[in-house]
Kinemage of the C-alpha trace (Angstrom):
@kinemage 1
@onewidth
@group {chain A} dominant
@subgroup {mainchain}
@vectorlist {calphas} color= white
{ca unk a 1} P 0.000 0.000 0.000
{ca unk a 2} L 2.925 2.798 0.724
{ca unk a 3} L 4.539 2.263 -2.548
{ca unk a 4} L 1.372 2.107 -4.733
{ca unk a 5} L 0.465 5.294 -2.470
{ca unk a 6} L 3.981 7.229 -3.298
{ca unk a 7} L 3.725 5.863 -6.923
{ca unk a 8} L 0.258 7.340 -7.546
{ca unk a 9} L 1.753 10.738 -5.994
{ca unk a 10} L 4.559 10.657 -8.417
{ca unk a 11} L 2.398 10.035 -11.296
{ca unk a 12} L 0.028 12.888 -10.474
{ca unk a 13} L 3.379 15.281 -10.012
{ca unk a 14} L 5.046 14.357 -12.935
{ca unk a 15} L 1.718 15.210 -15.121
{ca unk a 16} L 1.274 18.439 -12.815
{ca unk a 17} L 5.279 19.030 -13.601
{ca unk a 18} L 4.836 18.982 -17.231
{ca unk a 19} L 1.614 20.837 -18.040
{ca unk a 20} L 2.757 23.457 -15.805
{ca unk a 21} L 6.722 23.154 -17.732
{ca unk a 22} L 5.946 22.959 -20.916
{ca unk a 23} L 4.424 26.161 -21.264
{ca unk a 24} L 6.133 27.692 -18.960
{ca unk a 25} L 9.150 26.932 -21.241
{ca unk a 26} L 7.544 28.102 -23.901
{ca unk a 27} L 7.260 31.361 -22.680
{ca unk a 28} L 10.069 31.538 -21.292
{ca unk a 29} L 11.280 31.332 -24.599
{ca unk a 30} L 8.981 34.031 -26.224
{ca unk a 31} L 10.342 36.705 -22.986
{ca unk a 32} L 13.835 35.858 -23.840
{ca unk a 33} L 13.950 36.058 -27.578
{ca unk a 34} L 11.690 39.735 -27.119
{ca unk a 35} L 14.010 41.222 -24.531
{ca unk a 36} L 16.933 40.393 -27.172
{ca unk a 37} L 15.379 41.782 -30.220
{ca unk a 38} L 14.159 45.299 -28.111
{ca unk a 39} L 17.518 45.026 -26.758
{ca unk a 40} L 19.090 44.896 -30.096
{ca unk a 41} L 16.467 47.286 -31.126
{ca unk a 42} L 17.511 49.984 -28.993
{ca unk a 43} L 21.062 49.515 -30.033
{ca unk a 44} L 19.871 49.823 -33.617
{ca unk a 45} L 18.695 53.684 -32.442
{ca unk a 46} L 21.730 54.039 -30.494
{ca unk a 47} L 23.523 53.777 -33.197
{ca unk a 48} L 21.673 56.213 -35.807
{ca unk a 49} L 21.965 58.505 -33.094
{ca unk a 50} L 26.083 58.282 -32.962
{ca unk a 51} L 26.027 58.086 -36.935
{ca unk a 52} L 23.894 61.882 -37.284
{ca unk a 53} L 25.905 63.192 -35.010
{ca unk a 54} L 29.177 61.872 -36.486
{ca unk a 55} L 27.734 63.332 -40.119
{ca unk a 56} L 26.548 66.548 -38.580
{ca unk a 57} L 30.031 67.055 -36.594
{ca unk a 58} L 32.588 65.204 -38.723
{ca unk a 59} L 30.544 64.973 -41.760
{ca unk a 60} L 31.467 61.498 -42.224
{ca unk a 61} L 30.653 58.638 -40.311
{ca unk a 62} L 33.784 56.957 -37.927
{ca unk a 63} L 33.092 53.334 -38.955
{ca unk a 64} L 35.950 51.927 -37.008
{ca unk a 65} L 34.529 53.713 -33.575
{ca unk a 66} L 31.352 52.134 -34.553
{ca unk a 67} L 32.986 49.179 -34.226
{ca unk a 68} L 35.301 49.379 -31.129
{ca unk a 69} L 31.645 50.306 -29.761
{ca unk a 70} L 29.402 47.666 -30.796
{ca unk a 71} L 31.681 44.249 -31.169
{ca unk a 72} L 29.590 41.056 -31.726
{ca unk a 73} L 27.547 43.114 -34.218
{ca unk a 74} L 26.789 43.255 -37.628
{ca unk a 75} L 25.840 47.322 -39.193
{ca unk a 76} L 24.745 48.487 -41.909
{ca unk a 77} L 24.209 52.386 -42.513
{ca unk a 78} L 22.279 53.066 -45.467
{ca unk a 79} L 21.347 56.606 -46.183
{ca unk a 80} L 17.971 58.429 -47.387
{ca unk a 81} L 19.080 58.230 -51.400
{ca unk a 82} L 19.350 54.685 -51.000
{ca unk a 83} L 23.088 55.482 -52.908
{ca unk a 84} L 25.381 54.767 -49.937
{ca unk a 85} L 25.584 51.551 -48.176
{ca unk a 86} L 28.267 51.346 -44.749
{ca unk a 87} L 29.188 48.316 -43.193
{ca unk a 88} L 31.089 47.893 -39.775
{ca unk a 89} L 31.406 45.050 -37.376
{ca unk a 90} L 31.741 41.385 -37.478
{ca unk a 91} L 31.607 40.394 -41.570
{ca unk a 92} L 30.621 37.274 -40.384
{ca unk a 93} L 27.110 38.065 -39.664
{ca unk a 94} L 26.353 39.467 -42.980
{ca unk a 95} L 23.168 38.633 -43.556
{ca unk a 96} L 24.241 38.009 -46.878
{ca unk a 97} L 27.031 35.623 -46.689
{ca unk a 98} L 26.094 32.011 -47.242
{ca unk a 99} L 27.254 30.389 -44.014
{ca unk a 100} L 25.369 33.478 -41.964
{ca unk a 101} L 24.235 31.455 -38.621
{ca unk a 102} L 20.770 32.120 -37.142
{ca unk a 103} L 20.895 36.303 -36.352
{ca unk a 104} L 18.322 38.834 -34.823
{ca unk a 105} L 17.792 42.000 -36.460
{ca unk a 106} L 16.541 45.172 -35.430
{ca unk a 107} L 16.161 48.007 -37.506
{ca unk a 108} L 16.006 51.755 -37.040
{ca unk a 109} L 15.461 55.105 -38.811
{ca unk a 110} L 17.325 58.430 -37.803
{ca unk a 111} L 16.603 61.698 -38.039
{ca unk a 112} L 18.269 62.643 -41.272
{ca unk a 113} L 16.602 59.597 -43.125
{ca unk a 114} L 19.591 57.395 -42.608
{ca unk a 115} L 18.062 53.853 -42.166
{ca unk a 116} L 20.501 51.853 -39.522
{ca unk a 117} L 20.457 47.523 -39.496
{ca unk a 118} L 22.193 46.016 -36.572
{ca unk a 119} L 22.719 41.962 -36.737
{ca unk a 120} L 23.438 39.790 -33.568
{ca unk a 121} L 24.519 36.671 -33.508
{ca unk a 122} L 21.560 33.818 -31.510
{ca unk a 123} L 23.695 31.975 -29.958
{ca unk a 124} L 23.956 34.391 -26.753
{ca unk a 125} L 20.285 34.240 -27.152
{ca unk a 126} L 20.330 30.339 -27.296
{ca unk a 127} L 22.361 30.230 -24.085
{ca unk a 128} L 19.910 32.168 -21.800
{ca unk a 129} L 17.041 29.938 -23.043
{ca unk a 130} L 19.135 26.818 -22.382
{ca unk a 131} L 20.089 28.466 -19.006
{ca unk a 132} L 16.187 29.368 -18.238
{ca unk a 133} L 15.555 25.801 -19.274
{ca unk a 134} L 17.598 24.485 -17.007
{ca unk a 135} L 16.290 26.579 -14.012
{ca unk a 136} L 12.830 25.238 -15.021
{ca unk a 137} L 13.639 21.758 -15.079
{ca unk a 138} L 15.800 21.990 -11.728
{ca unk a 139} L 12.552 23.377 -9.862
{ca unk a 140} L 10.238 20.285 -11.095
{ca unk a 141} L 12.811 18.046 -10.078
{ca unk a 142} L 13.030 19.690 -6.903
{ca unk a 143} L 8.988 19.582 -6.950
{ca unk a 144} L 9.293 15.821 -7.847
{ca unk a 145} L 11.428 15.065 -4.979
{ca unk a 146} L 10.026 17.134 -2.170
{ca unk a 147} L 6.278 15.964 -3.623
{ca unk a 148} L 7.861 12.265 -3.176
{ca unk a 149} L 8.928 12.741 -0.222
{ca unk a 150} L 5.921 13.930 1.501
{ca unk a 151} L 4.623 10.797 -0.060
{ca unk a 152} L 6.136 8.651 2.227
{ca unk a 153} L 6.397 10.860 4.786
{ca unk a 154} L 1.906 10.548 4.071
{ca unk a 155} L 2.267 7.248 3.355
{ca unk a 156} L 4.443 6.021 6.206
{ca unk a 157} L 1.448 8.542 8.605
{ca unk a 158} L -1.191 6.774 6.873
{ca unk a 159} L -0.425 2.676 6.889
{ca unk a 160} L 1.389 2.269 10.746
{ca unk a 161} L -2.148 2.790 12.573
{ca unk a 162} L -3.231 0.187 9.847
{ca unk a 163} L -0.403 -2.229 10.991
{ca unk a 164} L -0.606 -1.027 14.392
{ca unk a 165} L -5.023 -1.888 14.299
{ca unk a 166} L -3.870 -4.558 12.892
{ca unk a 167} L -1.718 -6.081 15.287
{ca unk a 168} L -4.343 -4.888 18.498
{ca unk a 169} L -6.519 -7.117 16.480
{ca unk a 170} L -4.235 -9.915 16.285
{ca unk a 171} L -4.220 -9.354 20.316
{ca unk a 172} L -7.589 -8.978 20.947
{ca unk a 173} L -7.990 -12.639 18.396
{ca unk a 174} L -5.500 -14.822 20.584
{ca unk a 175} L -7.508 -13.139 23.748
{ca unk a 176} L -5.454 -10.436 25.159
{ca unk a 177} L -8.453 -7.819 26.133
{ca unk a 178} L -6.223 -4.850 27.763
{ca unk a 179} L -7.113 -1.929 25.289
{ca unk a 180} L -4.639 -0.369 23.602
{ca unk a 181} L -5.517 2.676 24.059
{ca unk a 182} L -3.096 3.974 20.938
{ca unk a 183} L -4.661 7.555 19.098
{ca unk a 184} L -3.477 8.418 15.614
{ca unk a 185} L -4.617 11.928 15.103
{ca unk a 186} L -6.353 10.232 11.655
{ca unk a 187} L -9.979 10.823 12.644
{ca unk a 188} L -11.225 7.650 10.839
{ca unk a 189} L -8.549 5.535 12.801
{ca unk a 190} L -9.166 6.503 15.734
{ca unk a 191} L -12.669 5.874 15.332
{ca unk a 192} L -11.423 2.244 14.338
{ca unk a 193} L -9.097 2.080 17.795
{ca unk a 194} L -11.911 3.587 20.161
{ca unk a 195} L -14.501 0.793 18.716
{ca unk a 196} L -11.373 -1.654 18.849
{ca unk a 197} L -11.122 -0.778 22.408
{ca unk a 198} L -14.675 -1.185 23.454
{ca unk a 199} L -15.169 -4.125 21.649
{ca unk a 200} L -12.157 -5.288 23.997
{ca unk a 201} L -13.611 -4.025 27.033
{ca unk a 202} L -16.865 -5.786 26.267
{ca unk a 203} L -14.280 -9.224 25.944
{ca unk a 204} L -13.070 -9.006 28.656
{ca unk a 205} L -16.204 -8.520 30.178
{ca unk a 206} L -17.857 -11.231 28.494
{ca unk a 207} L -14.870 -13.405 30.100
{ca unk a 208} L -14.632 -12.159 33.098
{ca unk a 209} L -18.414 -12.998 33.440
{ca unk a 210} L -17.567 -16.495 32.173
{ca unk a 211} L -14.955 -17.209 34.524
{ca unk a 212} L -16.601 -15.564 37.836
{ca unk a 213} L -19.335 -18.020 36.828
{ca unk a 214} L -17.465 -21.181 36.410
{ca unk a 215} L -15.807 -20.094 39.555
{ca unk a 216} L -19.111 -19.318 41.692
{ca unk a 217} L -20.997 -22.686 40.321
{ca unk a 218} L -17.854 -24.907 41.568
{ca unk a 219} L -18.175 -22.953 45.142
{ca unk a 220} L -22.092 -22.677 44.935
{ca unk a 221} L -22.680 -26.463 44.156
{ca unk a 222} L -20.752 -27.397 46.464
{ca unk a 223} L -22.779 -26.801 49.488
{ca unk a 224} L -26.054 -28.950 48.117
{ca unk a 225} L -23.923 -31.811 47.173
{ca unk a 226} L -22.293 -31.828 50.645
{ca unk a 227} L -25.797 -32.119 51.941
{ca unk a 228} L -26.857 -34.555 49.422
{ca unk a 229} L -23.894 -36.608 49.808
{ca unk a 230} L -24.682 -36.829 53.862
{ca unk a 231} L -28.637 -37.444 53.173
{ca unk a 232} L -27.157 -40.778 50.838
{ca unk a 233} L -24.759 -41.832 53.444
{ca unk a 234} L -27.415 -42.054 55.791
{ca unk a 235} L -29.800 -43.366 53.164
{ca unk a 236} L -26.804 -46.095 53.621
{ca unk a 237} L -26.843 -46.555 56.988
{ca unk a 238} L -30.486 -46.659 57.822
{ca unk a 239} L -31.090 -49.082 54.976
{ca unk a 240} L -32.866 -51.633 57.261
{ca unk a 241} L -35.105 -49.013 58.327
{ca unk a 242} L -37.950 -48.640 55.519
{ca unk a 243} L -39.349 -45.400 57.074
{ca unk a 244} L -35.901 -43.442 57.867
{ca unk a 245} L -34.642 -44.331 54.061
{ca unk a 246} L -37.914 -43.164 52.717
{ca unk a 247} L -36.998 -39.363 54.694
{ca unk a 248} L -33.767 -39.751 53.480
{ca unk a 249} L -34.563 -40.242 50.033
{ca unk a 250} L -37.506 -37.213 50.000
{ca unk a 251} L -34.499 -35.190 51.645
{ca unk a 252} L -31.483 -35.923 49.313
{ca unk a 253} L -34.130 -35.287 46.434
{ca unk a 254} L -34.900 -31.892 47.530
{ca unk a 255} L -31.413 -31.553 47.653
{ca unk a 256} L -30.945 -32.396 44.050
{ca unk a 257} L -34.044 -30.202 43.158
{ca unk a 258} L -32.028 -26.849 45.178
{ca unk a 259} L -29.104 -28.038 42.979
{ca unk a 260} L -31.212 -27.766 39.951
{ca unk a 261} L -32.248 -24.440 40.774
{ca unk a 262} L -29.133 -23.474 42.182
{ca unk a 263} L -27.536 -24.152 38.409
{ca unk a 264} L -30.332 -22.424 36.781
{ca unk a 265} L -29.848 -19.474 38.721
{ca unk a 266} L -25.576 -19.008 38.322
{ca unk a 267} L -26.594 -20.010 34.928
{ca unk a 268} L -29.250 -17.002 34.171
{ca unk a 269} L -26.972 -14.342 36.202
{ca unk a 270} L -23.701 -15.244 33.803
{ca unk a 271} L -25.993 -14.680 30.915
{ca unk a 272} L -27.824 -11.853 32.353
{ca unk a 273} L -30.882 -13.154 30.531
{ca unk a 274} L -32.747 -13.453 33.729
{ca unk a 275} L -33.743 -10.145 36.171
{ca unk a 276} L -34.782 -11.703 39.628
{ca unk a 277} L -38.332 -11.125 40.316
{ca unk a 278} L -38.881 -10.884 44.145
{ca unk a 279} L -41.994 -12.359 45.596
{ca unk a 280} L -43.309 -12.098 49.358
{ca unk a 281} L -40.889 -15.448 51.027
{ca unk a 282} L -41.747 -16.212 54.498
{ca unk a 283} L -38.435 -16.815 56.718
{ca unk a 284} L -39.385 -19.372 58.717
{ca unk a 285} L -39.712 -22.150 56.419
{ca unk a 286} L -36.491 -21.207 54.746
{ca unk a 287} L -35.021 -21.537 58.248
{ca unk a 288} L -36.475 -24.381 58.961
{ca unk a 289} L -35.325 -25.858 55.548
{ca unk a 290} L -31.533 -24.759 55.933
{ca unk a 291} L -31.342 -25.878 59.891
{ca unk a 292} L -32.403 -29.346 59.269
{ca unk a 293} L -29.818 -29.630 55.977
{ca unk a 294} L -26.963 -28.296 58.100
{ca unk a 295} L -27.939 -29.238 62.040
{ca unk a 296} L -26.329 -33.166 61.250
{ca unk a 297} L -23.088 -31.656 60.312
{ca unk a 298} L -22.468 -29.398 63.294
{ca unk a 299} L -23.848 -32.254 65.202
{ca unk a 300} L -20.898 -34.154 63.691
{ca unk a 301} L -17.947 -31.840 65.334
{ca unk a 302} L -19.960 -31.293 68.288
{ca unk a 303} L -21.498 -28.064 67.367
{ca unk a 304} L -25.120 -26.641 67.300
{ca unk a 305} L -27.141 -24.341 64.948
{ca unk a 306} L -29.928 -22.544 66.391
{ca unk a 307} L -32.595 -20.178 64.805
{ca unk a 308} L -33.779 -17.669 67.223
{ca unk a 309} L -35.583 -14.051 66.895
{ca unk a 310} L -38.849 -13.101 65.665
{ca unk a 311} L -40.634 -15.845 63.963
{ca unk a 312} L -43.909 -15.340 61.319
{ca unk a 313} L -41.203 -12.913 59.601
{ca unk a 314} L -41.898 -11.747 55.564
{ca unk a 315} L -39.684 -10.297 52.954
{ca unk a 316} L -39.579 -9.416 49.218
{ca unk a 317} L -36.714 -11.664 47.933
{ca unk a 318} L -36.280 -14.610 45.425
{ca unk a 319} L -36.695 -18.068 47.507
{ca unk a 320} L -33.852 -19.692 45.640
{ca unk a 321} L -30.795 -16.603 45.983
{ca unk a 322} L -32.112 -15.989 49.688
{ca unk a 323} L -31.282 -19.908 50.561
{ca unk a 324} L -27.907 -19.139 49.290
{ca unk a 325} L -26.786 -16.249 50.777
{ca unk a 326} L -28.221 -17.924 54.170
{ca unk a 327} L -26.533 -21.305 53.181
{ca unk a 328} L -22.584 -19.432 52.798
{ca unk a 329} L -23.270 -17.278 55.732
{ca unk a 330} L -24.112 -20.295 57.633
{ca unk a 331} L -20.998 -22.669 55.959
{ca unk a 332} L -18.602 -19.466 56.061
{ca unk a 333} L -19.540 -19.824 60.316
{ca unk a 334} L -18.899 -23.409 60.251
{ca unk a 335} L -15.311 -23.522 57.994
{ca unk a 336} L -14.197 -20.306 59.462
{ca unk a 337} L -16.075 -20.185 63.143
{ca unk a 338} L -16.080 -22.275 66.094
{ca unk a 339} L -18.970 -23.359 68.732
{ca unk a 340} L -22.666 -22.484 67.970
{ca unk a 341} L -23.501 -20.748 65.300
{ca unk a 342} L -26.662 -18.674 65.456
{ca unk a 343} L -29.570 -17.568 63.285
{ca unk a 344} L -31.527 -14.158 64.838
{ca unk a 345} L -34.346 -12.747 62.932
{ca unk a 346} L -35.509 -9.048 63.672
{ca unk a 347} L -38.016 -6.811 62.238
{ca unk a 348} L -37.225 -3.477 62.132
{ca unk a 349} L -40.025 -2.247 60.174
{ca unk a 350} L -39.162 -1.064 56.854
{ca unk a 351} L -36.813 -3.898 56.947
{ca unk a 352} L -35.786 -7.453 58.028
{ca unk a 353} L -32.668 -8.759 59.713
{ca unk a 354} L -30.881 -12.139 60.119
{ca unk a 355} L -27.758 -11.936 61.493
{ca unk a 356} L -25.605 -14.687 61.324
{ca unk a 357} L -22.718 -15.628 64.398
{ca unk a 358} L -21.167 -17.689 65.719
{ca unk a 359} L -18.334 -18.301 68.977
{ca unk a 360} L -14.932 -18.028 67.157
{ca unk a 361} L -11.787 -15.990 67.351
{ca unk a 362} L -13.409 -13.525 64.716
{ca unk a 363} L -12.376 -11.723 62.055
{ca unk a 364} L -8.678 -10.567 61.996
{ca unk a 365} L -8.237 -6.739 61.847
{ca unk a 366} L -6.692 -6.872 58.461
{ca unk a 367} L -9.456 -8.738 56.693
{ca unk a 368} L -12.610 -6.750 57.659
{ca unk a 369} L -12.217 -4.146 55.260
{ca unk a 370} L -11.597 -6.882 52.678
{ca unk a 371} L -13.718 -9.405 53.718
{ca unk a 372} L -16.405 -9.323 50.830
{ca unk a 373} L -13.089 -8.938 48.213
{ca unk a 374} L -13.056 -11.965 45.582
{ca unk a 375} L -10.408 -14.581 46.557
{ca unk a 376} L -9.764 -12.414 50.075
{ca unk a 377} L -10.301 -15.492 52.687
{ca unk a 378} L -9.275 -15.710 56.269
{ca unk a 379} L -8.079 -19.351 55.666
{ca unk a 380} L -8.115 -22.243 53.676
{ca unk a 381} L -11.039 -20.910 51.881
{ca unk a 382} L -11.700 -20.087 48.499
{ca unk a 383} L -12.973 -16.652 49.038
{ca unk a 384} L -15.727 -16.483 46.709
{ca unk a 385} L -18.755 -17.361 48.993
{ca unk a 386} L -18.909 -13.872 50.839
{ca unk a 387} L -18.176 -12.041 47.503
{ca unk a 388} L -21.146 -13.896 45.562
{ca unk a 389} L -23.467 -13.656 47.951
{ca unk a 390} L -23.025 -9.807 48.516
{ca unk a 391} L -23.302 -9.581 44.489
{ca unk a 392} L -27.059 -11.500 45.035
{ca unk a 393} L -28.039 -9.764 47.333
{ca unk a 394} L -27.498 -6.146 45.888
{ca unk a 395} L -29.394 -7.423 42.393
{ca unk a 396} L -32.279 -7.487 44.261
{ca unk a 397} L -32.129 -4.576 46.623
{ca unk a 398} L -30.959 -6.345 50.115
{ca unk a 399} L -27.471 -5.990 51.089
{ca unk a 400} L -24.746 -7.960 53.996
{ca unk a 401} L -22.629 -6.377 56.102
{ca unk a 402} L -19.981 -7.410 58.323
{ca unk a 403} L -21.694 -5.425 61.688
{ca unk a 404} L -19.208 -7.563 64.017
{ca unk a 405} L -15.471 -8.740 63.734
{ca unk a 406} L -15.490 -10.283 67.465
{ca unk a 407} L -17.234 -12.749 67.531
{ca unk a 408} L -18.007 -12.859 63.972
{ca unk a 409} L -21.067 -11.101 62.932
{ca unk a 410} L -23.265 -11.304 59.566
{ca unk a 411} L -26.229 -9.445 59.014
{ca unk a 412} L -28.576 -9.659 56.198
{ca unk a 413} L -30.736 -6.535 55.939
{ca unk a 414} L -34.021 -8.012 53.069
{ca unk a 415} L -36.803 -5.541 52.492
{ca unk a 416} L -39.956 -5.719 54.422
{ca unk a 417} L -42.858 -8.073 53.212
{ca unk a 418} L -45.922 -6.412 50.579
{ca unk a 419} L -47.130 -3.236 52.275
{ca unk a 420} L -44.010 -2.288 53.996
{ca unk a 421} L -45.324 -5.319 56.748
{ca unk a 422} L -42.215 -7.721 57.943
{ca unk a 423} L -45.120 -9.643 60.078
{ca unk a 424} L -47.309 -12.557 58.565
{ca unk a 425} L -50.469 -11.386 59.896
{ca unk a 426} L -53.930 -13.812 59.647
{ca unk a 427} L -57.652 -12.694 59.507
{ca unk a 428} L -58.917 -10.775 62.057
């Protein structure tokens, strides 16, 4: 592209070069040979002058001052009879000699009638043409090579941001999604690098999204088969007892159900096709529900979940993202807390609480401000849980805050049931 570029601009000087040079020659030319022959023109009256006033002082005319005077010329006095012809100068440019060269001639008449013909030799004249000729042609080549070389000075401006786009495309095709963030001061390129750019922002976005949700499914999913692993192992171990493996079985397929939903849910927030649509949820069942999944585990070190507060409690949430958050607050207590955790539910009014604690050492000092941070984790952990659920709960309007770093404090703030009532209330 640069040299078809710099040949096309050569092309379109040359042409430019020689329509403008050709004439210009030409009349170049025409000024030259006119300033010669009015030149010799006035010497022709110089001369008639010197010649009447030679014939009126010396009555005769001096030819051989004539000469010393005019050298290089031909002259030839003729007077008004017609009868006497003078010559002086240069025989060789007698007009009437057979090997004459090309000559200019001027011709003038005096005062007294005398009729004066000077002859110059062309060549003088042929030398300033050449010479203007040459001046000519030395400014188009000078045109020719300064026009070139803002060619590919043009050129070179014009096809790096190509190679440069180029190669951010190459990037942003093997999956590097930083923007480049390079400006060309070429309008129409930079329009190219700006929607370059986005288009990488929105990458890296679209991966970002990708990976957060492969991430958050393998730490979401992990809870609900922990639980339905433990409901099968005691499917296992009650197998002689009809009516325990029947529980079991109704339990671990609940289980799989919250997994179902729990997948459909990650699934809809990675692709954003989904807006959460909050519906009155009564607490207490989703209490119940998440104390009797996790009670056998802490039972299993020794520990004890309890659900205390005000019960009959409503909120405007989505069942399925509310049994998360609850379900990581309540495993974040049991991987990262000691003794019993506990469940408190409060109405404030405009609002509902559940704060989640347990007996542990607490948060350390420089994790609190950090502690909803992806991949921040106190230890061992994957620190992911506290992140995601904060993200759920802010989609639809709730929010968790760490109120407590000793002992360890959660509290989930949901919005009040329809009506601005956190109280299930019957007829009256």
């Amino acid at each position: 592209m640069r040299r078809r570029m710099v040949f096309s601009t050569l092309v379109v000087t040359v042409i430019a070069v020689m329509l403008l040079g050709l004439p210009l020659g030409a009349l170049t030319y025409k000024l030259v040979h006119d300033e010669s022959a009015r030149q010799l023109e006035g010497e022709a009256e110089l001369i008639g002058f010197e010649s009447d006033a030679m014939l009126e002082r010396d009555d005769e005319i001096d030819l051989a001052e004539l000469d010393r005077e005019h050298p290089g010329r031909y002259i030839r006095i003729t007077d008004e009879t017609g009868d006497t012809v003078l010559t002086a100068g240069n025989p060789e440019l007698d007009p009437t000699s057979v090997d004459s060269p090309g000559l200019i001639r001027a011709a003038a008449t005096t005062e007294f009638g005398t009729t004066v013909e000077v002859w110059s030799d062309s060549e003088a004249l042929q030398e300033s043409v050449i010479r203007a000729w040459l001046g000519i042609a030395s400014l188009s080549l000078l045109a020719i090579g300064v026009a070139v070389g803002l060619s590919m000075f043009q050129a070179r401006r014009l096809t790096l941001p190509l190679v440069d786009l180029a190669a951010t495309a190459e990037r942003l095709g093997s999956g590097v999604t930083t923007p480049w963030g390079h400006r060309y001061g070429i309008p129409e390129a930079d329009r190219v690098a700006e929607v370059l750019d986005r288009s990488a922002e929105r990458i890296a976005g679209l991966i970002a999204t990708e990976r957060h949700f492969a991430t958050d499914a393998s730490h979401q999913l992990r809870t609900p088969l922990t639980a339905l692993t433990m409901r099968l192992e005691e499917i296992i171990a009650e197998a002689n007892n009809a009516g325990v493996v029947r529980e079991e079985g109704e339990a671990a397929l609940a289980q799989a159900e919250r997994l179902t939903e729990t997948v459909e849910s990650l699934l809809g927030r990675a692709r954003k096709s989904q807006n959460p649509e909050v519906e009155a949820v009564g607490l207490d069942p989703v209490l119940d529900r998440l104390q009797g999944e996790w009670s056998p585990v802490f039972q299993r070190e020794n520990r004890r979940l309890l659900v205390t507060g005000d019960s009959g409690l409503t909120t405007m949430t989505v069942p399925s993202d509310l049994a998360q958050i609850l379900a990581t607050l309540v495993e974040n207590a049991y991987k990262h807390g000691a003794g019993t955790v506990t469940i408190r539910r409060l109405d404030t009014g405009q609002s509902v609480r559940i704060e989640v604690s347990d007996e542990g050492e607490g948060v350390p000092e420089h994790l609190s401000g950090r502690i909803f941070e992806r991949e921040v984790s106190g230890g061992g952990g994957t620190g992911l849980g506290l992140a995601l659920a904060r993200h759920i709960a802010e989609s639809e309007g709730a929010r968790i805050e760490l109120v407590q770093t000793k002992p360890t404090t959660f509290a989930l703030f949901l919005p009040a049931g329809a009506g601005g009532l956190s109280k299930m209330t019957g007829p009256v």
